[in-house]
C-alpha positions as CSV (number, residue, x, y, z in Angstrom):
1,X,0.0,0.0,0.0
2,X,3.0,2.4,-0.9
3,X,0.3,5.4,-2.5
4,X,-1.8,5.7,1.1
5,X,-1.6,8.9,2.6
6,X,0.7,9.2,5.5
7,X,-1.5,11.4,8.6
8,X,1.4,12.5,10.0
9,X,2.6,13.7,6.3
10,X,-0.9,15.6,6.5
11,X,-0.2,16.8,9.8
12,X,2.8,18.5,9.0
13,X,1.6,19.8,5.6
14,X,-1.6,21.3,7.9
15,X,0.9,22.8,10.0
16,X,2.6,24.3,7.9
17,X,-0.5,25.4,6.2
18,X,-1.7,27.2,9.4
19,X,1.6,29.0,10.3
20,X,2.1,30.2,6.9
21,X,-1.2,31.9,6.8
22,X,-2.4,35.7,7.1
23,X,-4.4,35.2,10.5
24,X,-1.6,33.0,12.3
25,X,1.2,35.5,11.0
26,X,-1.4,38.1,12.6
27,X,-1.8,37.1,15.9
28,X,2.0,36.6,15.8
29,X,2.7,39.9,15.3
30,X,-0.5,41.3,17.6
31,X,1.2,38.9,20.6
32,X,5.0,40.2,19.8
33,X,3.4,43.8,20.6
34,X,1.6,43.0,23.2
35,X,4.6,41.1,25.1
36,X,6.8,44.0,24.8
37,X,4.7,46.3,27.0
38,X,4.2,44.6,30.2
39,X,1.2,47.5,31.5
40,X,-1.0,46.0,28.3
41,X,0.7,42.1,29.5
42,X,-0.7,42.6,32.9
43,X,-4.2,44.3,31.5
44,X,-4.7,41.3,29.4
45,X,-3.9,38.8,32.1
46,X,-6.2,40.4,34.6
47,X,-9.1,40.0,32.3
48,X,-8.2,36.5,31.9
49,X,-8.4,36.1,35.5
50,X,-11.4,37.8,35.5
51,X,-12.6,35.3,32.7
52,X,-11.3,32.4,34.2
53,X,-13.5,32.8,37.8
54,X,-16.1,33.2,36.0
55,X,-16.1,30.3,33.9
56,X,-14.8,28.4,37.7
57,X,-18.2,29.4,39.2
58,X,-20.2,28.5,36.2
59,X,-18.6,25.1,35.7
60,X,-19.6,24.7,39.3
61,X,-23.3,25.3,39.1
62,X,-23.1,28.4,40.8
63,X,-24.4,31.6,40.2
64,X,-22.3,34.0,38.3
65,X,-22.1,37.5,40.2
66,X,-23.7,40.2,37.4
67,X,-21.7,42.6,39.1
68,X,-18.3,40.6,37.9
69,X,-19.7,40.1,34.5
70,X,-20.3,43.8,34.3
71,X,-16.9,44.5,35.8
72,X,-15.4,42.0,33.2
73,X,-17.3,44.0,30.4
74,X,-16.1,47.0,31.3
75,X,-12.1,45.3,31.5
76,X,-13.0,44.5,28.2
77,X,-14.0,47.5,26.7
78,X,-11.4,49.6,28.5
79,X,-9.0,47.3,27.1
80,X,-9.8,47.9,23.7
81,X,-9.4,50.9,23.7
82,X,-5.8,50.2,23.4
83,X,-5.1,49.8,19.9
84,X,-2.3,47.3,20.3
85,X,-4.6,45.3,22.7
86,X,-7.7,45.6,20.5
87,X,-5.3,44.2,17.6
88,X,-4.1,41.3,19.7
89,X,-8.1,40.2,21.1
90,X,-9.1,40.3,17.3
91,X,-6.2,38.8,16.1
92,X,-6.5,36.0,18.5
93,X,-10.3,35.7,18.2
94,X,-9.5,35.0,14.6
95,X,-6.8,32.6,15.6
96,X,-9.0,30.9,18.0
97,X,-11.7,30.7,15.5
98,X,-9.7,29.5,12.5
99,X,-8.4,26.3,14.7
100,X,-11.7,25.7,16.1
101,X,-12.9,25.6,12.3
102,X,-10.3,23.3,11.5
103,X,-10.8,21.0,14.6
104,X,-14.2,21.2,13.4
105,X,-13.5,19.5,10.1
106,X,-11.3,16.8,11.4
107,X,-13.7,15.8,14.4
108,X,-16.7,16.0,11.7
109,X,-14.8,13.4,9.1
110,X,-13.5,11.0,11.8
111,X,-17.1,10.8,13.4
112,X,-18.8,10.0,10.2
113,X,-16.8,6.6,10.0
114,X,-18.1,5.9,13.1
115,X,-22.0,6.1,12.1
């Protein structure tokens, strides 16, 4: 079976695909920024923490303080203000959302052998 298609050849060839493009190149270049100002470093891993509580306490089955979720809002908004910050979120929302996408696809294919 010397013509079947190697995964790991795919793999690679994927990964290569994904650093090579415009939105990984993108958030790159959004994260470089960011890391060399450690004031917008610390305002991004604030809201983070911010994020990450709440997401503990609604894992938990607990209810999530509106107060907090307002406070995170506003974290947010102040935040992106920021032009270099507002370029990293939106760089890595598009990040995020292209590997999701593609995570998407593989799960999709692999389940449909399964049916």
């Amino acid at each position: 079976m010397a013509d079947a298609i190697s995964p790991y050849d795919k793999a690679h060839e994927l990964a290569r695909a994904i650093t090579n493009s415009t939105v990984y190149k993108r958030y790159v270049e959004a994260k470089a920024a960011v890391e060399q100002n450690p004031e917008y470093q610390k305002k991004i891993l604030k809201i983070r923490n911010q994020q990450m509580e709440l997401n503990r306490v609604q894992m938990l089955g607990e209810e999530v303080d509106s107060d907090a979720v307002l406070e995170l809002s506003q974290m947010f908004a102040r935040a992106n203000q920021n032009q270099v910050i507002a370029e990293f979120f939106n760089a890595e929302g598009s990040f995020i959302q292209m590997f999701n996408d593609l995570m998407g696809i593989i799960q999709d294919t692999v389940e449909a052998g399964f049916e």
